[in-house]
N, CA, C and O of each residue as an XYZ file, in Angstrom:
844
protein
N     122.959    -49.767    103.676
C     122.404    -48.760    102.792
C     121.091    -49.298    102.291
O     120.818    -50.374    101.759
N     120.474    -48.426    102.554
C     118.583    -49.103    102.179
C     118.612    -48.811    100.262
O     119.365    -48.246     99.468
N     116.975    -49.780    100.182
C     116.812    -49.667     98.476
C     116.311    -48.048     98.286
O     115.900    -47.328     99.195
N     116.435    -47.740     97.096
C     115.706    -46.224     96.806
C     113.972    -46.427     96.156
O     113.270    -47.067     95.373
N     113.984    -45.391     97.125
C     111.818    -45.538     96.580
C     111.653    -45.103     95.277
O     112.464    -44.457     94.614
N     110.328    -45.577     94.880
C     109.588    -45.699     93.845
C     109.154    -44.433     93.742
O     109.293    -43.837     94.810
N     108.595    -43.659     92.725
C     107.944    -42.338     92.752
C     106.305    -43.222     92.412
O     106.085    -44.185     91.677
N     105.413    -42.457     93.242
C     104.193    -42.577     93.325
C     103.462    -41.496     92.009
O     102.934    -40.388     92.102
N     103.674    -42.241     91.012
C     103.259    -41.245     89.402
C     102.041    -41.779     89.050
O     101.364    -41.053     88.321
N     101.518    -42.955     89.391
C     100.204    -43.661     89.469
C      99.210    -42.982     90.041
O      98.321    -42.876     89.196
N      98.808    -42.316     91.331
C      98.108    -41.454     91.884
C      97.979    -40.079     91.340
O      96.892    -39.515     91.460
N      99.206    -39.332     90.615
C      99.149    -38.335     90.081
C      98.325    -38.647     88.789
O      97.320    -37.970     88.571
N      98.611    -39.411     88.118
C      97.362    -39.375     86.758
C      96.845    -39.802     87.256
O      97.908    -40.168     87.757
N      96.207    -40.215     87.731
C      94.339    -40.677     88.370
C      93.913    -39.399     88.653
O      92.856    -39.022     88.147
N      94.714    -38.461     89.565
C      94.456    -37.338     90.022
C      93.797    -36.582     88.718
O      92.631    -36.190     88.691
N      94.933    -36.416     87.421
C      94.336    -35.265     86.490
C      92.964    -36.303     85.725
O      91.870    -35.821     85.430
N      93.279    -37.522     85.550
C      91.709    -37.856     84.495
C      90.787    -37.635     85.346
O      89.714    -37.693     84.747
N      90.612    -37.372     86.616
C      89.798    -37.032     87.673
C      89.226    -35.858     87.579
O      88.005    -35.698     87.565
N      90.358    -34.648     87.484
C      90.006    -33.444     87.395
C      89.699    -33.157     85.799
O      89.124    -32.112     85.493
N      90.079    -34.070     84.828
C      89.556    -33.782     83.165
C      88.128    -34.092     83.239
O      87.398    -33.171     82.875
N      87.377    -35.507     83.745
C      86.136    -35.379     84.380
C      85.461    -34.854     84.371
O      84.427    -34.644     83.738
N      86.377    -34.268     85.736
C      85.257    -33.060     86.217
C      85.137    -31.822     85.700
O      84.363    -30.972     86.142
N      85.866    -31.679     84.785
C      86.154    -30.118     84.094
C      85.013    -30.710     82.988
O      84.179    -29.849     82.706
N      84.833    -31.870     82.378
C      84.327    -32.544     81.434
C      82.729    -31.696     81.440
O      82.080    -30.955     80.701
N      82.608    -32.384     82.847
C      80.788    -32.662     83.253
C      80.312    -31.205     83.613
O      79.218    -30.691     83.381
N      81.423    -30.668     84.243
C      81.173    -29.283     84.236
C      80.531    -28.279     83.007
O      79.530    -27.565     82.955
N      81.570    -28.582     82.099
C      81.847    -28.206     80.296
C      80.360    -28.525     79.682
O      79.716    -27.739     78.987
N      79.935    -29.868     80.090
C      78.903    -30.610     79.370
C      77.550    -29.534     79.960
O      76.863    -28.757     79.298
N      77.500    -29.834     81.399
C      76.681    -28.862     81.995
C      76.126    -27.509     81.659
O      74.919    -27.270     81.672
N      77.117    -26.575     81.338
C      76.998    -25.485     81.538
C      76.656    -25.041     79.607
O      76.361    -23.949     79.120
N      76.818    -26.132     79.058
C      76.541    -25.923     77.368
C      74.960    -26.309     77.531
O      74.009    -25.770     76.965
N      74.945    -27.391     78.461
C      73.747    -27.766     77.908
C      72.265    -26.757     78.687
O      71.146    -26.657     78.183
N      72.719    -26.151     79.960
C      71.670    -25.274     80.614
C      71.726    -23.394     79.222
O      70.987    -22.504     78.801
N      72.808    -23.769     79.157
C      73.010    -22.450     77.705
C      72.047    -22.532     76.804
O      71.106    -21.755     76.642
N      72.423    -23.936     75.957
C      71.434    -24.724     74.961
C      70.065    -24.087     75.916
O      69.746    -22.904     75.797
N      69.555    -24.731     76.562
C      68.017    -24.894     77.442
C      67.646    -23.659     77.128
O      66.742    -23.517     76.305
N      68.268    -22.534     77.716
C      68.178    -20.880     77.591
C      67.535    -20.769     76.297
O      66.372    -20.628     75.919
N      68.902    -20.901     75.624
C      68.474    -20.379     74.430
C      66.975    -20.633     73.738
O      66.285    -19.691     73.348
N      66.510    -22.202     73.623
C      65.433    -22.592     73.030
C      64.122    -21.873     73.765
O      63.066    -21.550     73.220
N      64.433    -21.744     74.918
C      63.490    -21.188     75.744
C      62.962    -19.519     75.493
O      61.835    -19.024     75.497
N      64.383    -18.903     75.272
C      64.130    -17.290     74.695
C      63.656    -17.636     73.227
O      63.572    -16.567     72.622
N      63.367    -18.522     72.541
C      63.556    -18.373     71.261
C      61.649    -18.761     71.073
O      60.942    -18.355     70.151
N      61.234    -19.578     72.169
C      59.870    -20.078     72.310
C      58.979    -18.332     72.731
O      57.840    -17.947     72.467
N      59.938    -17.764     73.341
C      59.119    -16.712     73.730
C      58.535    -15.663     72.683
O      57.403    -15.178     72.700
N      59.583    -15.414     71.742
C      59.262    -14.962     70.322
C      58.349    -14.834     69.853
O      58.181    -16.008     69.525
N      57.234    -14.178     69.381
C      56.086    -14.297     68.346
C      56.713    -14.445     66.984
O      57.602    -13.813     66.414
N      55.814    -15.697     66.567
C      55.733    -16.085     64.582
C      54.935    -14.953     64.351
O      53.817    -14.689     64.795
N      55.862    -14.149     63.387
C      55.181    -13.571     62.355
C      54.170    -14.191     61.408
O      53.234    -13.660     60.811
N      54.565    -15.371     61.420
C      53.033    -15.848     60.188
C      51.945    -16.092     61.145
O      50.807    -16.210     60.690
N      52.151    -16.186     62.470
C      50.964    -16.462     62.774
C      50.058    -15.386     63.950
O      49.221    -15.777     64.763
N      50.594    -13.747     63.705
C      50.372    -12.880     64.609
C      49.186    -12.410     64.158
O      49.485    -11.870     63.093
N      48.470    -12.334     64.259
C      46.765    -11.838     63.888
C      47.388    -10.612     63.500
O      48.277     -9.996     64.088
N      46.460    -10.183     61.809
C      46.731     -8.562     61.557
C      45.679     -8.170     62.074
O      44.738     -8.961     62.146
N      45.551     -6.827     62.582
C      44.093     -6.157     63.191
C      44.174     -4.971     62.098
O      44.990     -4.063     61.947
N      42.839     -5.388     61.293
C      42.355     -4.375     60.209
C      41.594     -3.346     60.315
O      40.379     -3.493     60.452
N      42.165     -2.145     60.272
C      41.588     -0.656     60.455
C      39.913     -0.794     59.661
O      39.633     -1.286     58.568
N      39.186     -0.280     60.493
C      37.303     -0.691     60.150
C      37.757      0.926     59.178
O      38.320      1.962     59.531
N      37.184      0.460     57.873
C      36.870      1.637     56.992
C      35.675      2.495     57.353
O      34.516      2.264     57.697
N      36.337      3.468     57.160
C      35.375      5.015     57.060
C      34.650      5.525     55.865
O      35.146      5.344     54.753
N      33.739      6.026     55.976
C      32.755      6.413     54.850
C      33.180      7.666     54.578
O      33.305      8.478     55.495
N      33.463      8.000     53.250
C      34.275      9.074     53.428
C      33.330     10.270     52.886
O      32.615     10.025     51.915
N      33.303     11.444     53.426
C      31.623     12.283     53.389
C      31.314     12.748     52.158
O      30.230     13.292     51.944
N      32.578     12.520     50.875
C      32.186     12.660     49.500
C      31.696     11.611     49.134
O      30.831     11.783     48.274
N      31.922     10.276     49.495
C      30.819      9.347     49.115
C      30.070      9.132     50.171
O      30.438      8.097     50.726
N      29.273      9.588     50.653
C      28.108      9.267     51.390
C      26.846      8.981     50.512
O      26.892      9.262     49.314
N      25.920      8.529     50.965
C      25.091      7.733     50.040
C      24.366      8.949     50.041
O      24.310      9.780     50.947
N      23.538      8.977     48.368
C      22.657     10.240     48.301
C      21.464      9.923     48.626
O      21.017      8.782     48.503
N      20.710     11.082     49.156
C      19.117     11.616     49.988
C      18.564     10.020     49.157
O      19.096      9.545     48.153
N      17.716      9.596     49.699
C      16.161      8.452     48.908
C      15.668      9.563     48.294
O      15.585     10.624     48.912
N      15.274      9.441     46.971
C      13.996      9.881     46.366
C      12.655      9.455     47.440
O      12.522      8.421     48.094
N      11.648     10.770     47.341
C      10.128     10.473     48.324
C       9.236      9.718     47.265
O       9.116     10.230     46.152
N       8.817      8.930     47.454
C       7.651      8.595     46.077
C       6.429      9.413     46.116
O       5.685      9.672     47.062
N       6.375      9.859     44.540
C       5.090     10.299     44.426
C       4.067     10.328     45.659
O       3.748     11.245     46.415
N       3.720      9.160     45.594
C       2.193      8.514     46.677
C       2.877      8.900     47.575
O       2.294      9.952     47.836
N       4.151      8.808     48.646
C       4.482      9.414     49.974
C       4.115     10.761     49.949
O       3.209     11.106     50.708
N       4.612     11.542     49.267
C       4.088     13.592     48.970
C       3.107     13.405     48.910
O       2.514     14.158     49.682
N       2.214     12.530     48.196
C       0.499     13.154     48.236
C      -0.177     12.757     49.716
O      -0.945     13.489     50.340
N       0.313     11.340     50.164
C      -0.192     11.293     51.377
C       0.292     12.486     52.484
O      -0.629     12.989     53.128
N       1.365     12.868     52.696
C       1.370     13.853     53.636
C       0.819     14.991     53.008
O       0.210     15.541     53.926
N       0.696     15.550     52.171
C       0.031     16.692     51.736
C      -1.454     16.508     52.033
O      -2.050     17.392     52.647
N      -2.204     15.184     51.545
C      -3.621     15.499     52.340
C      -3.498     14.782     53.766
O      -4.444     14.016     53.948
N      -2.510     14.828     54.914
C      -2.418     15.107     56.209
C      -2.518     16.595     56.316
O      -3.093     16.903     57.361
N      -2.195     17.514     55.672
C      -1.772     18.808     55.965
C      -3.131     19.583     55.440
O      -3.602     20.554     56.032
N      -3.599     19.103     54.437
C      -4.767     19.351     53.675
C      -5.889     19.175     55.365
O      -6.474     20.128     55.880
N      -5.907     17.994     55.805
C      -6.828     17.595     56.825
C      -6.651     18.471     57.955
O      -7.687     18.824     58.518
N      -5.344     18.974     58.488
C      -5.172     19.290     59.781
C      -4.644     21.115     59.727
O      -3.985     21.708     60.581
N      -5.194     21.650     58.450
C      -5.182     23.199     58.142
C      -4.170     23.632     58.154
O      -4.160     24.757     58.654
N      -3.024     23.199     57.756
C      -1.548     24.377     58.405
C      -0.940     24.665     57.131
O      -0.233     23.846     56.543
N      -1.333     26.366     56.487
C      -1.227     26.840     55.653
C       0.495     27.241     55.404
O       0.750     27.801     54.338
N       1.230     27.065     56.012
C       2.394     27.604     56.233
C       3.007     26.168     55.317
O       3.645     26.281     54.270
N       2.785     25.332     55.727
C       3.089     23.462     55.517
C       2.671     23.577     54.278
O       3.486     23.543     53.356
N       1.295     23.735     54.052
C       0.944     23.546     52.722
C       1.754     24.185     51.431
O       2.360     23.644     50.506
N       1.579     25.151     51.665
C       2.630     26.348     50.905
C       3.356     25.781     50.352
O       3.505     25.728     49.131
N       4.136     25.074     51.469
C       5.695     24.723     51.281
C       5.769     23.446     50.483
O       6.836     22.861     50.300
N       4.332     22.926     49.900
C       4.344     21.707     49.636
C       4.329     22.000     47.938
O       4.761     21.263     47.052
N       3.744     23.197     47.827
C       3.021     23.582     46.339
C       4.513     24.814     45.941
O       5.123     25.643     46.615
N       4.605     24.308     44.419
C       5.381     25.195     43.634
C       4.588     27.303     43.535
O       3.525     27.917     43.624
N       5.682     27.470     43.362
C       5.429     29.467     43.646
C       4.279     29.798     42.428
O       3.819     30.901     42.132
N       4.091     28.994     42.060
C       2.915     29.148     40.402
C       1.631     28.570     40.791
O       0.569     29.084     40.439
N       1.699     27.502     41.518
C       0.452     27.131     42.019
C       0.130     27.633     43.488
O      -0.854     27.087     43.985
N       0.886     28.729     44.403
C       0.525     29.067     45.683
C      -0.397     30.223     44.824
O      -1.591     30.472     44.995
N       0.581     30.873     43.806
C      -0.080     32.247     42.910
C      -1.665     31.877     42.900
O      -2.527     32.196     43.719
N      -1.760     31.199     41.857
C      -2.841     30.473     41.257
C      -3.939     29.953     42.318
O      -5.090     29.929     41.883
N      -3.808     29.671     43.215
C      -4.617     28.901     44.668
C      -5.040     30.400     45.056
O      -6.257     30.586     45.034
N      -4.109     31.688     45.468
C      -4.384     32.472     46.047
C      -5.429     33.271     45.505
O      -6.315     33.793     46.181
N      -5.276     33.374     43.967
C      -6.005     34.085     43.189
C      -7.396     33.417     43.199
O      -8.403     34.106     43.360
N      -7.469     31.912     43.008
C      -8.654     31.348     42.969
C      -9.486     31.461     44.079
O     -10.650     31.854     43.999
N      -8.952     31.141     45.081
C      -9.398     31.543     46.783
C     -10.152     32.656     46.793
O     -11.047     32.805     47.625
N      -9.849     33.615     45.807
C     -10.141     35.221     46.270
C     -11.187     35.729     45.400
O     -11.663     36.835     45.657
N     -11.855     34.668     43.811
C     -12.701     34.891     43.471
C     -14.045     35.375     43.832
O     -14.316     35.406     45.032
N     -15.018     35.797     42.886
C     -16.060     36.542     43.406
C     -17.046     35.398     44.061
O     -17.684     35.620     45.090
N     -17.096     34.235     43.395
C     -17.450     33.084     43.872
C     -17.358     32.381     45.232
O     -18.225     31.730     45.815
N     -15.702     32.756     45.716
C     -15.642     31.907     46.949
C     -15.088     33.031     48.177
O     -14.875     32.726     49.350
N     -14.884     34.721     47.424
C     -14.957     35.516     48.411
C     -15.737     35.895     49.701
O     -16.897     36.236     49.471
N     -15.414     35.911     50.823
C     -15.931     35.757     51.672
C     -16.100     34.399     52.584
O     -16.203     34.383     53.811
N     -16.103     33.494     51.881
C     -16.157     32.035     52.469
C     -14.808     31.445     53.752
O     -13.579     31.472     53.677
N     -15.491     31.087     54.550
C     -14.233     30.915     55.549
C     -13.984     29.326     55.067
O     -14.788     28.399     54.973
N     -12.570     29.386     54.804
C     -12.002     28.291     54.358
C     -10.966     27.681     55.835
O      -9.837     28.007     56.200
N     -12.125     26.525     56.492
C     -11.404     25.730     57.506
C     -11.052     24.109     57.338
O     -11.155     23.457     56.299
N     -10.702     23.736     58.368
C     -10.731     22.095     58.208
C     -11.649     21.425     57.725
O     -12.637     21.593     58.439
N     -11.988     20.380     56.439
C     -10.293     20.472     55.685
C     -10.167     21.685     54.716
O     -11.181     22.213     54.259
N      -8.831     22.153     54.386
C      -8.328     22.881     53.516
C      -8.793     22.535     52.047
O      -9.064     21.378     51.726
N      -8.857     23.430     51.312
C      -8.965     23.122     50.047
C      -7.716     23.712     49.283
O      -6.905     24.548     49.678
N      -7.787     23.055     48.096
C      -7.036     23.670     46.638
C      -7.601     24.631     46.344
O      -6.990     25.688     46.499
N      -8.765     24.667     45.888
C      -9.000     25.040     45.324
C     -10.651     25.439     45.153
O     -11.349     24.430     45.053
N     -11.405     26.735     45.101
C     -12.719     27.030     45.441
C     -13.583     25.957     44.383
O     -13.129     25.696     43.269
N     -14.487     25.553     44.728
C     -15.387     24.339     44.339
C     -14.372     23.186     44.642
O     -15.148     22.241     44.504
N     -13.733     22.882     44.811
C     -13.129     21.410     44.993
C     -13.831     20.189     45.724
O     -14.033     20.210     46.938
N     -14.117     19.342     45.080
C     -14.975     17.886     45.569
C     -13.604     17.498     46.821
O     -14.103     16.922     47.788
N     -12.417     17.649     46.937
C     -11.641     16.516     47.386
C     -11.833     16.790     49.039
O     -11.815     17.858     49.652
N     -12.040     15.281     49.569
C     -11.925     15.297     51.243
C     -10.774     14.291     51.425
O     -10.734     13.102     51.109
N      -9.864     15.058     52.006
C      -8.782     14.060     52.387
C      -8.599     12.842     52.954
O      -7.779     11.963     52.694
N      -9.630     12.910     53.916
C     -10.619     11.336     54.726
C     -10.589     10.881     53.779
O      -9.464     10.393     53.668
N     -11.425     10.612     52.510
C     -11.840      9.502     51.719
C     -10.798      9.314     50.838
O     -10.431      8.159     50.620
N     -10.027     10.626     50.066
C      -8.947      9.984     49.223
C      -7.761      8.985     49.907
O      -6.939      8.404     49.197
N      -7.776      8.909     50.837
C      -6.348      8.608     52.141
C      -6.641      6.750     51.718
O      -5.791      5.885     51.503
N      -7.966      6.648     51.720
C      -8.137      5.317     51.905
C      -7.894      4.718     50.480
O      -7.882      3.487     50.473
N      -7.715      5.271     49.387
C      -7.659      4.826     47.911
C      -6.552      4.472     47.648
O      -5.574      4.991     48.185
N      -6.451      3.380     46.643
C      -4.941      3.628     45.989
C      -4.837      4.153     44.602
O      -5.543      3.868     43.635
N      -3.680      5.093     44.687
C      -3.831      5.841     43.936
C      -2.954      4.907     42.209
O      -2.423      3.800     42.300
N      -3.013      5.517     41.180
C      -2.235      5.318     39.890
C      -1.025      6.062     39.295
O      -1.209      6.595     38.200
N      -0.250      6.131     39.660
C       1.321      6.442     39.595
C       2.084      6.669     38.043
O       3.014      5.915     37.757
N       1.597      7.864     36.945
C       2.380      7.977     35.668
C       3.096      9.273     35.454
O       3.075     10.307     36.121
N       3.845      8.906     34.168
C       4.747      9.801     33.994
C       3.509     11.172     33.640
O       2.326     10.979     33.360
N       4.249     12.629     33.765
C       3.766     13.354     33.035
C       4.068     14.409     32.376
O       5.093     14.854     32.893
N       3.737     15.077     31.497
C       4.728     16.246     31.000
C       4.175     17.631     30.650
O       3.559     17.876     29.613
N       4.519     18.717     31.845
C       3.517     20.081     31.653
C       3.825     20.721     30.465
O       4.870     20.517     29.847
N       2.838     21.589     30.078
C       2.858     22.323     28.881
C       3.731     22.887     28.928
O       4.224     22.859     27.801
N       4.485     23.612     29.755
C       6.082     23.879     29.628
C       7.327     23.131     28.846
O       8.332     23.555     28.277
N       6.808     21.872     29.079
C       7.956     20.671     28.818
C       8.257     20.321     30.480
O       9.119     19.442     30.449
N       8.025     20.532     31.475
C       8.939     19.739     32.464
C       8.022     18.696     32.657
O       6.822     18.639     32.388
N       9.118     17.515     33.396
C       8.858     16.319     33.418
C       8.411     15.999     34.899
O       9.206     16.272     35.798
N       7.172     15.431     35.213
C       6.822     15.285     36.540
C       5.977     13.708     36.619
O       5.984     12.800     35.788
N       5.469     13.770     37.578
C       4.577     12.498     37.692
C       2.891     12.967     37.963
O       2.574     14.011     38.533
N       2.168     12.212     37.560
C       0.778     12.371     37.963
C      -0.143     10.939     39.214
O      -0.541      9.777     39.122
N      -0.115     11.360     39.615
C      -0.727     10.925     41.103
C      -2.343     11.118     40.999
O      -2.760     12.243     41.276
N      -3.499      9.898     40.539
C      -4.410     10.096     40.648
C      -4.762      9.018     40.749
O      -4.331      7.934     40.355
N      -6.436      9.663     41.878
C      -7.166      8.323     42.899
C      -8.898      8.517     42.062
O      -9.522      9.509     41.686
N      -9.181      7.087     42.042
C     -10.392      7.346     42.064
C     -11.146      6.828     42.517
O     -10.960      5.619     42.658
N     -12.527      7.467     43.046
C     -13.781      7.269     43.999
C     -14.943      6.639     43.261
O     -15.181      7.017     42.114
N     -15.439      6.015     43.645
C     -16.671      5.323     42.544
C     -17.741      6.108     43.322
O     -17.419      6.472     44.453
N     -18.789      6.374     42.939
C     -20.295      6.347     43.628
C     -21.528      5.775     43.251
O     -22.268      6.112     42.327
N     -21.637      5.029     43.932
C     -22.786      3.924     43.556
C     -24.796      4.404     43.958
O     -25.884      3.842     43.838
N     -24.257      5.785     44.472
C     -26.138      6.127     45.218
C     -25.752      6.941     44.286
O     -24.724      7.128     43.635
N     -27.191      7.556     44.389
C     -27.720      9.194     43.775
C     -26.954      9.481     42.348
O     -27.488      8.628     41.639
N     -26.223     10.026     41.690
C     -25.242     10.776     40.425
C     -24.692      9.393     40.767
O     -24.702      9.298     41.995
N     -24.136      8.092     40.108
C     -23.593      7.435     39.749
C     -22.612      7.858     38.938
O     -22.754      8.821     38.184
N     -21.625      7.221     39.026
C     -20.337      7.866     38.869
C     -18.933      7.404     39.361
O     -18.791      6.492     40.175
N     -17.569      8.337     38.621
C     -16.192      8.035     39.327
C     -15.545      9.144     39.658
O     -15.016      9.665     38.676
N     -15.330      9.880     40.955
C     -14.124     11.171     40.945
C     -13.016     11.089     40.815
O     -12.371     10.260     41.458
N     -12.484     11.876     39.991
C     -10.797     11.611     39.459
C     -10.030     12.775     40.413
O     -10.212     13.907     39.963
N      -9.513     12.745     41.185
C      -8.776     13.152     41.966
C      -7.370     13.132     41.371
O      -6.904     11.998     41.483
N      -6.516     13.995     40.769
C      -5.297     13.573     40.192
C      -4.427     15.075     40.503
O      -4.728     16.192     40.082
N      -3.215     14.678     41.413
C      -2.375     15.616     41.290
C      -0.560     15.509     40.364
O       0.129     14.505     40.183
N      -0.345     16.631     40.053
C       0.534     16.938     39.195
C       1.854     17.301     39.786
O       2.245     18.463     39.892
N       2.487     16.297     40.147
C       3.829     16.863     40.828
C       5.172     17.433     40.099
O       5.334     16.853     39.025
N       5.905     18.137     40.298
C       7.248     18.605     39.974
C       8.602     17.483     41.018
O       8.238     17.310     42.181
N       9.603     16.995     40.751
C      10.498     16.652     41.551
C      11.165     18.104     41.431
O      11.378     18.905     40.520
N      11.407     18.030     42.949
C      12.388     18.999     44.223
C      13.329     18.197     44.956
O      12.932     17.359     45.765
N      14.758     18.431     44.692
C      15.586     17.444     45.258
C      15.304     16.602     45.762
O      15.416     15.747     44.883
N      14.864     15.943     46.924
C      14.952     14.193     47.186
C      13.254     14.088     47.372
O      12.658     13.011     47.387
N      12.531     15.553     47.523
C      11.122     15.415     47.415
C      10.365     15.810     46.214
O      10.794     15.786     45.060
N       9.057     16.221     46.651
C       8.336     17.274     45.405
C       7.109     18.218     45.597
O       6.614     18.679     46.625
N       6.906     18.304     44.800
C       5.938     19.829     45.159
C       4.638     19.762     44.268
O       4.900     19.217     43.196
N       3.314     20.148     44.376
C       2.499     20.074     43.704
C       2.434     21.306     42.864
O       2.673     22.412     43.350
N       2.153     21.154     41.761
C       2.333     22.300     40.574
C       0.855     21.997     40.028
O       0.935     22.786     39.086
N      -0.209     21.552     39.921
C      -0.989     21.394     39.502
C      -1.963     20.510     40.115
O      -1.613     19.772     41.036
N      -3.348     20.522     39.612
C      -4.375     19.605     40.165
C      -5.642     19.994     39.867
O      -5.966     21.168     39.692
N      -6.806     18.506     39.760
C      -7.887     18.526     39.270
C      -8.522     17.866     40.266
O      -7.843     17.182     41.032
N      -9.959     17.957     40.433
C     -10.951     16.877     40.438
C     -12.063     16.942     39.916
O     -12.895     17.830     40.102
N     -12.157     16.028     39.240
C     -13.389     16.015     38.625
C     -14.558     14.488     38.495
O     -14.173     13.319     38.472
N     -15.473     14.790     38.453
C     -16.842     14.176     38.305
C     -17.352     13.467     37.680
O     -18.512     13.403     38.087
N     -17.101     12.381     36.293
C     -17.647     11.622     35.655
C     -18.473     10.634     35.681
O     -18.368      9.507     36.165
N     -19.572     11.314     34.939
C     -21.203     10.334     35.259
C     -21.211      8.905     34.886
O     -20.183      8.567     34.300
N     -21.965      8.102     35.038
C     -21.967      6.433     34.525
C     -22.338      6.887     33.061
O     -23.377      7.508     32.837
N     -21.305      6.496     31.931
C     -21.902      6.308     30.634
C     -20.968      7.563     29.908
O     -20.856      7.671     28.687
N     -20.399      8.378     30.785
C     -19.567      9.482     29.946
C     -18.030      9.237     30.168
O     -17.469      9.013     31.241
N     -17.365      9.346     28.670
C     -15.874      9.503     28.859
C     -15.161     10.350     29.639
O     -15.547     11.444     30.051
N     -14.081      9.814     29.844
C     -13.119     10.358     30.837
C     -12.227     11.076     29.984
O     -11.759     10.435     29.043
N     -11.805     12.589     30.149
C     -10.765     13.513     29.199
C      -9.477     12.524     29.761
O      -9.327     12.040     30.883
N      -8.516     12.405     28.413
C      -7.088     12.172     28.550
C      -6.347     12.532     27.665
O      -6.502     12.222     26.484
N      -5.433     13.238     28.107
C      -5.072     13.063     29.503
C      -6.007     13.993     30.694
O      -6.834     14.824     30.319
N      -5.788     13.767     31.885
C      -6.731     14.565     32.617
C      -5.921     15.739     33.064
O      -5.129     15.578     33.993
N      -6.030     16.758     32.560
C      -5.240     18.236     32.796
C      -5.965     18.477     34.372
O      -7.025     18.244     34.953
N      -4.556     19.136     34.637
C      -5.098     20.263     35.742
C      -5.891     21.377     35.549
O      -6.412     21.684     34.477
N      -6.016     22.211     36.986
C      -6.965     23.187     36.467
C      -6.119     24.121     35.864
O      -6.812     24.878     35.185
N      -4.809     24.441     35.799
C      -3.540     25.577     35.407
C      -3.779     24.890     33.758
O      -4.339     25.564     32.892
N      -3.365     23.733     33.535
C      -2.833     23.138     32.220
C      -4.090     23.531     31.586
O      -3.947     24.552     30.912
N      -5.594     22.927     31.579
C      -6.659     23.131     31.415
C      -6.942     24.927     31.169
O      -7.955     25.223     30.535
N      -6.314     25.719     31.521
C      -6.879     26.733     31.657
C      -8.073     27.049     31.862
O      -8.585     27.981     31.243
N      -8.839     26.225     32.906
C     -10.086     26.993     33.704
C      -9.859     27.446     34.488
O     -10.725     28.037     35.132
């Protein structure tokens, strides 16, 4: 009668810490490519603190839009003796208040300057010294002024020296009204002062003056 065998139980646990192992490295594996994932979706993300805001460009909104420039004085008188120089009665008109087109028309039509063809340059006014050529080149003196009405305007006047023949200064001075962002001439003089005679002041127009 033979001995009885041994059971081979030694190979069987080797077998499972074998397969715990490998279930191990597996386990370890598959956490750690998870882990990887994750950090990786998480890199893809935009930081809010650091996303550029893009700021809507403001609009001007058409109740505040900036108001018209005031014209200066001296700008209206210079284009007015452009218009004065280059005859265009329609322009002019439009430059002079409805009291002084009156007043121009009436003077124009005197017994004095009836008949007279009035061309380049234009005048104000019948006898008028002013040539727009020579005032253009002056600079003029820029004050407040206030018509016998009471309204409030500016006075715009140049003066000419003359050194031959009648020695002397011409006072060239116009009388403006402000008209919304421009203005209009409402009045005007020129006049003649010899070497040695005072100058009237204030210097009226020919309307204010009543000549």
């Amino acid at each position: 009668m033979g001995k009885p065998q041994k059971k081979q139980s030694g190979f069987t646990a080797l077998e499972a810490v074998l397969i715990i192992v490998i279930i191990g490295i597996l386990g370890f594996t598959g956490w750690f490519v998870w882990q990887a994932k994750n950090n990786a979706d998480k890199s893809l993300v935009p930081n809010n603190s650091t996303t550029p805001v893009i700021k809507k460009k403001a609009t001007t909104s058409p109740s505040k839009a900036q108001p018209n420039v005031q014209m200066s004085p001296t700008e209206f008188v210079d284009s007015l003796l452009g218009i004065l120089a280059n005859g265009n009665e329609a322009s002019l008109n439009a430059g002079l208040t409805q009291s002084f087109v009156s007043y121009r028309t009436s003077n124009l039509a005197h017994l004095s300057c009836a008949g007279k063809t009035i061309t380049n340059p234009m005048v104000l006014f019948c006898g008028s010294l002013l040539d727009p050529s020579h005032v253009k080149t002056l600079k003029p003196a820029v004050t407040d002024y206030s018509f016998k009405d009471g309204t409030k305007g500016k006075s715009v006047t140049y003066q000419e020296t003359q050194t031959s023949g009648d020695t002397g200064t011409t006072y060239y001075s116009f009388k403006l009204v402000p008209v919304g962002s421009s203005w209009q001439l409402n009045d005007y003089v020129d006049l003649f002062v010899p070497t040695g005679s005072s100058v009237p002041n204030p210097l009226l127009g020919i309307q204010e003056s009543g000549s």
